[in-house]
C-alpha positions as CSV (number, residue, x, y, z in Angstrom):
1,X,1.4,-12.6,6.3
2,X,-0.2,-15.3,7.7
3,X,-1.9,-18.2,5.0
4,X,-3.7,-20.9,5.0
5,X,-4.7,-24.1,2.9
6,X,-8.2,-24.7,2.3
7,X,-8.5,-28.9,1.5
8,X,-11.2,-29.5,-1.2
9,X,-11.5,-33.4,-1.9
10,X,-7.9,-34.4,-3.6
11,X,-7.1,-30.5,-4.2
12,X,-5.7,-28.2,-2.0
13,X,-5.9,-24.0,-2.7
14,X,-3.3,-21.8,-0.6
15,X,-5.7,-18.8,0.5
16,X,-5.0,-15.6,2.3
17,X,-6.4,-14.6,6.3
18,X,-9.7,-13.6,4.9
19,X,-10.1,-17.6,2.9
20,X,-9.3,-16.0,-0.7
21,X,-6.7,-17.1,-3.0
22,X,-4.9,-15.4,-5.1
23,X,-6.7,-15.8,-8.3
24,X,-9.1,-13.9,-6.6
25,X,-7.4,-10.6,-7.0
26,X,-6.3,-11.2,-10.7
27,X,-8.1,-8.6,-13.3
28,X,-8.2,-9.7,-17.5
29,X,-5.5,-10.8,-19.7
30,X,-3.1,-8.1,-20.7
31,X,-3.3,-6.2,-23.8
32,X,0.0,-4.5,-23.2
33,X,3.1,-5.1,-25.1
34,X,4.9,-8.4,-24.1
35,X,7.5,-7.8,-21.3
36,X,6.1,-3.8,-20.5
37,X,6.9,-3.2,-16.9
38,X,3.2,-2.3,-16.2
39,X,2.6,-5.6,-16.2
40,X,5.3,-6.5,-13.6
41,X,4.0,-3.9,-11.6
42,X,0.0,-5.3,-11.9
43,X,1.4,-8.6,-10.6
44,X,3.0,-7.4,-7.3
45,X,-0.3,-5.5,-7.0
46,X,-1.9,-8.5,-7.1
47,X,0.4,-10.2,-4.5
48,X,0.7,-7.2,-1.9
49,X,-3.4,-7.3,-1.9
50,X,-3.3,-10.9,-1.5
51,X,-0.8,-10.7,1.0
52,X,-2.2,-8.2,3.5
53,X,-5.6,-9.9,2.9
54,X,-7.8,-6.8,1.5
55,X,-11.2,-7.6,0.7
56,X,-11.8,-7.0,-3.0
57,X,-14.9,-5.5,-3.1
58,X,-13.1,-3.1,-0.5
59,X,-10.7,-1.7,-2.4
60,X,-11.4,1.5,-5.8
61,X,-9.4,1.5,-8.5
62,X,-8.6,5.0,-10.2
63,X,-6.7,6.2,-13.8
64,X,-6.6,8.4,-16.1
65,X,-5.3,8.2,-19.6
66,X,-2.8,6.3,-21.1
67,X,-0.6,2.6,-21.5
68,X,-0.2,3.0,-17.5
69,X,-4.3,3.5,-16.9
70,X,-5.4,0.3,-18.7
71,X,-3.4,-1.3,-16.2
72,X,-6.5,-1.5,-13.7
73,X,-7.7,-4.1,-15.6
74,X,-5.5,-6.2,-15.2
75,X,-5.6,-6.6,-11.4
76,X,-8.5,-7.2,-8.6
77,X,-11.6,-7.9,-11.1
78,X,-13.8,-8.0,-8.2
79,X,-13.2,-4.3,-7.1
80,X,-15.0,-1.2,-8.5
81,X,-12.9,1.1,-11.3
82,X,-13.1,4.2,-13.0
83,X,-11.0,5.4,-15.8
84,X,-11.0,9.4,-16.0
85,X,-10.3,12.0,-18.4
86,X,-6.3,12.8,-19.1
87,X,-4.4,14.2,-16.0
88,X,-8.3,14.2,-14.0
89,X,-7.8,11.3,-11.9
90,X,-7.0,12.8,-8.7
91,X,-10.1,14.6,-8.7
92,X,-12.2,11.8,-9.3
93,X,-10.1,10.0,-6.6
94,X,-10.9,12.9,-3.8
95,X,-14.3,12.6,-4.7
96,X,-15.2,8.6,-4.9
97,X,-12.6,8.6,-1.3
98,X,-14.9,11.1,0.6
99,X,-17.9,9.3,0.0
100,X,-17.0,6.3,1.6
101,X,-13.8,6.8,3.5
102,X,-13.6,3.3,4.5
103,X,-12.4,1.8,1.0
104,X,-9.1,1.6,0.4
105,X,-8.0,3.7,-3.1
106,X,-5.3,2.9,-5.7
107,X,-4.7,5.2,-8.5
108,X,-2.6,4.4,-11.3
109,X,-1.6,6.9,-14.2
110,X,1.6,7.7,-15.9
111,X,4.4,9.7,-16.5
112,X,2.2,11.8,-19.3
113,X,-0.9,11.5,-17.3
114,X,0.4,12.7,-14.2
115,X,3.5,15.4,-14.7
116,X,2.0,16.9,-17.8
117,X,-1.4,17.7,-18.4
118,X,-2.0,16.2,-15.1
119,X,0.9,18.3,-13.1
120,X,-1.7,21.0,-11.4
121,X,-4.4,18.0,-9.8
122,X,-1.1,16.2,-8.9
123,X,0.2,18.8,-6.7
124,X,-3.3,20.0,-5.0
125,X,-3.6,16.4,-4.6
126,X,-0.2,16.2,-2.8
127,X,-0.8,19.2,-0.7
128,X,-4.5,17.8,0.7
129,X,-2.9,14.4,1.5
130,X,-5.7,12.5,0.3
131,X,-5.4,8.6,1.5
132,X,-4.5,7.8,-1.6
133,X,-1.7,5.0,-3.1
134,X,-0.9,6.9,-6.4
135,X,1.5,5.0,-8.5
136,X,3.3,6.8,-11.5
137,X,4.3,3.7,-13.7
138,X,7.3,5.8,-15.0
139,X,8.0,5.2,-19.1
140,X,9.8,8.6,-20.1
141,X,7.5,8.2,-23.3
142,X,3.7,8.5,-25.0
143,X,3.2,4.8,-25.5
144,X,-0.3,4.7,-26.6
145,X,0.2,7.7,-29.2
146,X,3.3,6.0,-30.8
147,X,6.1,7.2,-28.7
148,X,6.4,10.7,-28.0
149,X,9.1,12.0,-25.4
150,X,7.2,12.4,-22.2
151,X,8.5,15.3,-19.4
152,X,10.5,12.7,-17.5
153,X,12.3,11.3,-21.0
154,X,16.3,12.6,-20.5
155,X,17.8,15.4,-22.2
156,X,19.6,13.8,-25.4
157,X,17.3,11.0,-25.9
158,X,16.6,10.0,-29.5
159,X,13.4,8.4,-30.5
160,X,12.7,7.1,-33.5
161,X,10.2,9.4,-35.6
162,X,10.4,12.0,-32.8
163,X,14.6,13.7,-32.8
164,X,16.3,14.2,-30.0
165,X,15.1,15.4,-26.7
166,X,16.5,18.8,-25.8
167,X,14.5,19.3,-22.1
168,X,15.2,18.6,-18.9
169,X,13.0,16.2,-17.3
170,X,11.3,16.5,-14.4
171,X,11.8,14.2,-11.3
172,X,9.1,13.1,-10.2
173,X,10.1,12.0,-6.5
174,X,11.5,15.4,-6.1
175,X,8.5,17.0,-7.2
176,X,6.4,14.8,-4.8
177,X,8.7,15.6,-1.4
178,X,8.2,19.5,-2.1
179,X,4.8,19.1,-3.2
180,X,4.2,18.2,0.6
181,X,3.3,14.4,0.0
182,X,3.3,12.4,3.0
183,X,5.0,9.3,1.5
184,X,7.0,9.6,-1.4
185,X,8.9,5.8,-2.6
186,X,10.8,4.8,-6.0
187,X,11.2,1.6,-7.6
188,X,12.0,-0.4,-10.5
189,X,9.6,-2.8,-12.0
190,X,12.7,-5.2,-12.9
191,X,12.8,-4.8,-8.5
192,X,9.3,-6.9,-7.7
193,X,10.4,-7.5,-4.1
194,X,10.8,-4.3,-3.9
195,X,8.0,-3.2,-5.6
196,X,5.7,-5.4,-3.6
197,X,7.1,-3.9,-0.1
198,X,6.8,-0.4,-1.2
199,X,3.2,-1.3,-2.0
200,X,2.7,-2.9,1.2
201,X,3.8,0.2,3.3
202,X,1.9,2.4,0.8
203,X,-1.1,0.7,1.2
204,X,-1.3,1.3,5.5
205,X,-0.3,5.1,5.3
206,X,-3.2,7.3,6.1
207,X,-2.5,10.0,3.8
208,X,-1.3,10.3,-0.1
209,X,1.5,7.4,-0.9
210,X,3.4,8.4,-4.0
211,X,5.3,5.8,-5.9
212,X,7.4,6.8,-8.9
213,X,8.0,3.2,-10.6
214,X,10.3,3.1,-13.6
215,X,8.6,0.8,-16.0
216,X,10.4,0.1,-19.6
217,X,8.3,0.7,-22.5
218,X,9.6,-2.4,-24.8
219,X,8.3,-1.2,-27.5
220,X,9.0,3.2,-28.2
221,X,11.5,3.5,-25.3
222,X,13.9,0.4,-25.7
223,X,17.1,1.9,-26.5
224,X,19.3,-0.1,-23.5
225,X,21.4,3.9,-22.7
226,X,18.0,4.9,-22.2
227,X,17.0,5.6,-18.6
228,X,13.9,4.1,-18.7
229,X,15.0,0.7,-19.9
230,X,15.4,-2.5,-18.1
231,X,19.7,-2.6,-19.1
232,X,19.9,0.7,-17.3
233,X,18.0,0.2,-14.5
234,X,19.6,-2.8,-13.6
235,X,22.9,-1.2,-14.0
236,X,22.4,1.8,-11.7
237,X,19.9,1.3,-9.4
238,X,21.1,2.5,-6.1
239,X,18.2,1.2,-3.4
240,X,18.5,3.1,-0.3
241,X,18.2,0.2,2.1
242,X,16.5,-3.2,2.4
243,X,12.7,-2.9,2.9
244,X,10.6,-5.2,5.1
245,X,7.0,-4.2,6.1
246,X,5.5,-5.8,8.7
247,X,1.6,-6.1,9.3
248,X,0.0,-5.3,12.9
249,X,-1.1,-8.9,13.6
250,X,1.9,-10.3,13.1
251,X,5.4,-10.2,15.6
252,X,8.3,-8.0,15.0
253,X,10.8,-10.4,15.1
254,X,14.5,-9.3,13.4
255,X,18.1,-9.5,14.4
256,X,19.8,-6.3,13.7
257,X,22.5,-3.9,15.5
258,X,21.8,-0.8,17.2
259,X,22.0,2.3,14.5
260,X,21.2,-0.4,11.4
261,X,17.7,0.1,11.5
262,X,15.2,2.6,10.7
263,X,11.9,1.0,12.5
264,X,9.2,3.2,11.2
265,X,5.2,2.9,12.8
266,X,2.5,3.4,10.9
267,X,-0.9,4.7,11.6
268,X,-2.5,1.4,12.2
269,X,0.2,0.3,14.2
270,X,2.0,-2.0,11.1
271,X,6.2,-0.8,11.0
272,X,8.1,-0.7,7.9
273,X,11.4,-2.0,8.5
274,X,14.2,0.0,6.6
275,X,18.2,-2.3,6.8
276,X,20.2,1.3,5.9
277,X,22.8,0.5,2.9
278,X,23.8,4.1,3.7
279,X,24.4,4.8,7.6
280,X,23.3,8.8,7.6
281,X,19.9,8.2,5.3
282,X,17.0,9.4,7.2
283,X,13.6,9.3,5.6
284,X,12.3,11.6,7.5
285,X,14.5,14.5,7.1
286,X,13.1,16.3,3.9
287,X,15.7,19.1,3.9
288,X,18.9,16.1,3.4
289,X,16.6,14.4,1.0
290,X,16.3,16.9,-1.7
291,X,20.4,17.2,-1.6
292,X,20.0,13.5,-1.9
293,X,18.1,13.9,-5.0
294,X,20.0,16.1,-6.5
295,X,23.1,14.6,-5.9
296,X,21.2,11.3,-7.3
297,X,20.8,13.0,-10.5
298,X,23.9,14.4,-10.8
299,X,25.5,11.2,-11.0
300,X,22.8,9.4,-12.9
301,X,22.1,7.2,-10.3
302,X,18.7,5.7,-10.1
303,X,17.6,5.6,-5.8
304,X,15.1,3.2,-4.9
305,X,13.2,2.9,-1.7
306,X,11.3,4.7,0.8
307,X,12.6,8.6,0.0
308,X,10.3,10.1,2.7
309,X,7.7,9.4,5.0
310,X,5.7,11.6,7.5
311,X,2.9,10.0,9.8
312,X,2.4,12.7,11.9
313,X,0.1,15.3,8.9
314,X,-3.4,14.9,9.0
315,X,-5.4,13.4,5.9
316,X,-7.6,15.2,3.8
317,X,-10.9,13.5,5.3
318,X,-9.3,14.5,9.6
319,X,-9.8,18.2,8.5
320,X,-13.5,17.6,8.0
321,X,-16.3,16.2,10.4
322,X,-17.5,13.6,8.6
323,X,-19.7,10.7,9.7
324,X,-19.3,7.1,10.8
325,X,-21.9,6.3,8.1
326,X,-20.2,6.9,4.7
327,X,-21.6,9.9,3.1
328,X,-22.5,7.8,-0.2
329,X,-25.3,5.8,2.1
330,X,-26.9,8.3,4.3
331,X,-30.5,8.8,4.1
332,X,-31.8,11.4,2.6
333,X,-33.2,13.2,5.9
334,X,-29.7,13.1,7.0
335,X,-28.6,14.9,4.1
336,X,-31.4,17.3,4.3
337,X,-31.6,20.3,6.3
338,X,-34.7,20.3,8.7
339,X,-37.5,23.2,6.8
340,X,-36.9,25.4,10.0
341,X,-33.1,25.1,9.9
342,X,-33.5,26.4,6.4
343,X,-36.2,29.3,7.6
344,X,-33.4,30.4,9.8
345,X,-30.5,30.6,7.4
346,X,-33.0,32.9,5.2
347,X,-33.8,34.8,7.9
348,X,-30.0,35.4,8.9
349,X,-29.5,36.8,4.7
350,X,-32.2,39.4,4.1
């Protein structure tokens, strides 16, 4: 991303191709627990919006309930948020996207928020393919209600005040590739780089961008066998390749071998970049993914990266005819029927 530095008498400010810097898309001090992954994951926020120079005011923020949906807060202050009921974000989302489909929307919620009383608007969500980044900061546990097992906490996990967990949990990037989302990613928040990339891509898809972030809770969940802990990630994450997203105004320019890369265009003509650690990955191949999942699981690996990506499905807003002018600011006799219009719909009933 290209940057500038704007000179103001002896001090000089780095700022981004729009002129902002990058305190400019900072939100409030944290109130979460020191060291919580959330707040790893606010920063590359912060830096991937910087980076690709997004206006601010541009940009809706969306959560619902939980540790995971104060993070909003604590990133771009200058955009317009809305903190929903528990597990009702995505239909907020669909609503505030449709009125003025030229924003850019970023939903955060959580593990709780999102795969349990939130698993029915995450999968209609999914299936409509709403433009949409929606990132599950990825605990395993109820922070805010004093550390209850989640439905992604592993079978045989032992919380203090709460026994041991006897459930299998649910996957959350598996349950995004069959619920039909158009982009499904993983990452680790002890990974920023990676994080920030993912984001990056996330941000230019034109349809729903899911991205399951495993984010220790320091605090309930910070047992280091624990699989949502920073020891554990950092011992067996498995990232699929390296990552490198590349923005429309700037020049392709990377040496690699035939059959290394996955090159991978986007709907505003910006490419993700994908280095392959694994020669036969595909991204695109939802069939060999799944078995990559599951075989994932099986051996208690954690895979990180872009796990699927399709730019060909339309969004949520191509199957409608919708106007240039967003909905939210059409006049009134635009939104009103002409009387004779409505004298002939009458006529047409009775």
């Amino acid at each position: 991303m290209a940057q500038k530095t704007a000179v103001s008498g002896s001090n000089k400010m780095q700022v981004n191709i729009i002129g902002l810097s990058k305190s400019d898309y900072r939100g409030e001090p944290s109130t979460l627990c020191q060291g919580c992954g959330h707040n790893s994951i606010s920063s590359q926020i912060i830096a991937a919006c910087y980076e690709l120079g997004i206006q601010p005011e541009n940009l809706l923020k969306f959560s619902g309930i939980g540790c995971s949906s104060k993070s909003p807060t604590y990133f771009l202050n200058r955009s317009f948020g809305f903190n929903g009921l528990h597990g009702r974000m995505p239909s907020l989302a669909t609503g505030a996207m449709f009125a003025d489909t030229s924003l850019v929307g970023i939903a955060v919620s959580g593990d709780g928020d999102t795969v349990s009383i939130g698993m029915g608007q995450f999968k209609h969500v999914m299936r409509r393919n709403l433009p949409l980044v929606y990132i599950i900061e990825n605990n395993g546990v109820y922070g805010l209600t004093k550390g209850q097992f989640s439905a992604t906490a592993e079978p045989g996990l032992e919380l203090k005040g709460h026994g041991t967990n006897p459930y299998m949990p649910i996957d959350i990037a598996w349950e995004a590739v069959v619920g039909r989302a158009t982009f499904v990613a993983r990452s680790f928040a002890g990974d920023p780089k990676q994080v920030k990339e993912l984001l990056k891509a996330a941000i230019s898809h034109e349809g729903i961008a899911v991205l399951d972030i495993i984010s220790p809770c320091v605090t309930f969940n910070n047992r280091d066998d624990s699989m949502h802990s920073y020891a554990w990630g950092k011992n067996h994450e498995a990232p699929l390749h390296e990552l490198s997203y590349v923005p429309p105004r700037e020049d392709i320019l990377i040496d690699y071998e035939a059959g290394e890369v996955i090159d991978v265009t986007m709907h505003d003509g910006s490419n993700i970049i994908l280095k392959k650690l694994e020669n036969d990955y595909d991204p695109t191949n939802r069939s060999n993914i799944l078995c990559m999942l599951e075989e994932a699981n099986k051996q208690n690996w954690l895979v990180t990266g872009l796990i699927y990506i399709d730019t060909d499905q339309p969004s949520l807003f191509d199957y409608y005819n919708l106007t240039d002018t967003p909905l939210n600011r059409l006049s009134e006799n635009r939104i009103r029927p002409p009387e004779d219009s409505i004298d002939k719909v009458n006529a047409m009933m009775f």
